[in-house]
Every structure is written in structure tokens, then in C-alpha cells.
C-alpha positions in Angstrom: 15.7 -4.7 9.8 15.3 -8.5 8.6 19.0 -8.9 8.8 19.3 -7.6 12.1 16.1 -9.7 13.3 17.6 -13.0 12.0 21.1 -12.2 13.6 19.9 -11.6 16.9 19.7 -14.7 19.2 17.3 -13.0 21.7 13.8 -14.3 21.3 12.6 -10.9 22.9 14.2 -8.9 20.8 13.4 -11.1 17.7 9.6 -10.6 18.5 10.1 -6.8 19.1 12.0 -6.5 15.9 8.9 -8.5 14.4 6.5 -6.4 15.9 7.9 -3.1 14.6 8.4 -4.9 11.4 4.3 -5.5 11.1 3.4 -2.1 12.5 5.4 -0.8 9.8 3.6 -2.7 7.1 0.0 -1.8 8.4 1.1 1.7 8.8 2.0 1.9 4.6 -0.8 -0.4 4.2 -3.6 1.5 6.0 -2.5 4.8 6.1 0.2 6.0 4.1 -1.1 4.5 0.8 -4.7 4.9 1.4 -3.7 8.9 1.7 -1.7 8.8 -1.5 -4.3 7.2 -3.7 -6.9 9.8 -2.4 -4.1 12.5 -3.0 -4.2 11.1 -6.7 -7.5 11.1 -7.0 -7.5 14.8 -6.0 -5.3 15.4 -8.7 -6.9 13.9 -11.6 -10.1 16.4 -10.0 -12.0 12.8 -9.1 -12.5 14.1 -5.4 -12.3 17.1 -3.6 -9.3 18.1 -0.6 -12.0 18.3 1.6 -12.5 14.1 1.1 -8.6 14.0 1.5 -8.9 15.7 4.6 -11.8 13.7 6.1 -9.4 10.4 5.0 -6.5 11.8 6.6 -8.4 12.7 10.1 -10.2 9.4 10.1 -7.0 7.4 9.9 -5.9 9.3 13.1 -1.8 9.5 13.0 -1.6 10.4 16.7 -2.7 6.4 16.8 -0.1 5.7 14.2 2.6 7.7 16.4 1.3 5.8 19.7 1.7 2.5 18.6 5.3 3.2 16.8 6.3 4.4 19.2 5.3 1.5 22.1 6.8 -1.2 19.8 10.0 1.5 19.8 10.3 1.8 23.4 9.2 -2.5 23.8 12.0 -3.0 21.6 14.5 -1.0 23.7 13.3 -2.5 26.6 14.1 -6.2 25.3 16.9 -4.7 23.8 17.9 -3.3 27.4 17.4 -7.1 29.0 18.6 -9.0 26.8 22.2 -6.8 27.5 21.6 -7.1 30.7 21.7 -10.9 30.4 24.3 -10.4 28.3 26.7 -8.6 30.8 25.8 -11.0 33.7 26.5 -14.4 31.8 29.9 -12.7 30.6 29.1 -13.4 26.7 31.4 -12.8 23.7 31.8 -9.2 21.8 29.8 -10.6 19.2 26.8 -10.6 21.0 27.5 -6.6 22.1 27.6 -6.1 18.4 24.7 -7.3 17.6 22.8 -5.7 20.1 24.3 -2.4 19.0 23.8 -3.8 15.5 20.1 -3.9 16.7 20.2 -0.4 18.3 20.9 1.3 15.2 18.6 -0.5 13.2 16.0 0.4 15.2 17.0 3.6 15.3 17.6 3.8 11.6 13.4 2.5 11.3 12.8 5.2 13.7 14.6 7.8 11.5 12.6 6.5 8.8 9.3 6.4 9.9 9.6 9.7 11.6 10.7 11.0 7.8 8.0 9.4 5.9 5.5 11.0 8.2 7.3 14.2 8.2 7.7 14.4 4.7 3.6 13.2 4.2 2.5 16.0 6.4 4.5 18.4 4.6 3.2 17.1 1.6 -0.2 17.2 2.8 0.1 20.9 4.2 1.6 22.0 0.8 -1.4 20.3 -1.3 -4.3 21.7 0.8 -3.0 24.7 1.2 -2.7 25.0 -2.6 -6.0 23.6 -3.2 -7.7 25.0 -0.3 -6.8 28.8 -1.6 -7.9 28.1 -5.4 -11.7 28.2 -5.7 
């Protein structure tokens, strides 16, 4: 996404791409890792799957999803005006292939983080259910 953020000439869709960038970082930072170390800790039997729980509901992933996915569609929209410049002022080809450059990065970190919090909640499902049925 760095590559793509530094080959774009659109200061709108430089700060979008930075924006997503950051969110992504907070979301690993202050969720996602947070989770996994309490997940360990279940593990080694130094907390219970009810704490994991109450972590996991406190850190409120339909919050998570929210602001992914307004940086997603903020992106898009710069994205979307910064074409629209781009078609008016008659640019080069390399410009439409960095904003489809841009596109499927974006895309690709929406792919991603989708995944990761796909894959955590399945995860998480299979480890409380496991735990939650074993007395």
C-alpha cells in the first residue's frame, strides 16, 4: 500500500491511502493483538474464556468494521475525483494506471482485512466453543 501511496500524485488520495494505512495499524495494535495475547493467556490456563470474551466484546469490532470501512469508501471517493480530474484535464495513461494501481491495492487491503477478521472470528468461535463445552 506504501508503494502505491508514494506513486500516486493525488494529495487526496495520498491522505486516503494514509488514513487506511493508520486504521490498519490501530486495528492490529488495539484489537487484533490485544485478543491474541489474552487468547495465549487462555492457553497457558492464566485466564479464563470468559475474560477473552469480555476483551473481545469491549473492543467492539462493529466499530472496527465502521471505520474500515469509511476510510474504504473516502478512499474510493478520492479515488473517484481524482479520475474525474483526470479525464477532464486529458492526462497520460500513466496516471489511469496508477489509479487502477490504487484500486487494487485498496482492494487487495480490503481483501485482507476482511480475512484477518474472518479468520480471528473463526478462530475465536472454534476456541470458545472448545473451552466453553469442557468444564
Amino acid at each position: 500500500m506504501r508503494e502505491a501511496q508514494n506513486k500516486t500524485s493525488d494529495d487526496r488520495v495520498r491522505e486516503a491511502y494514509s488514513a487506511i494505512e493508520s486504521n490498519q495499524r490501530s486495528w492490529e495494535d488495539d484489537f487484533s493483538k490485544p485478543l491474541v495475547e489474552k487468547r495465549h493467556q487462555v492457553d497457558a490456563g492464566q485466564t479464563t474464556v470468559s475474560d477473552l470474551q469480555i476483551v473481545y466484546l469491549q473492543r467492539s469490532t462493529n466499530d472496527w468494521v465502521e471505520r474500515s470501512v469509511k476510510e474504504m469508501d473516502d478512499a474510493e471517493r478520492s479515488i473517484q475525483k481524482a479520475l474525474e480530474e483526470s479525464n477532464s484535464s486529458a492526462t497520460t495513461a500513466a496516471t489511469y494506471s496508477s489509479l487502477a494501481l490504487t484500486v487494487g491495492t485498496i482492494l487487495g487491503a480490503i481483501i485482507r482485512h476482511v480475512r484477518c477478521l474472518s479468520n480471528f472470528v473463526e478462530y475465536y468461535s472454534t476456541a470458545c466453543s472448545v473451552n466453553c463445552h469442557h468444564p
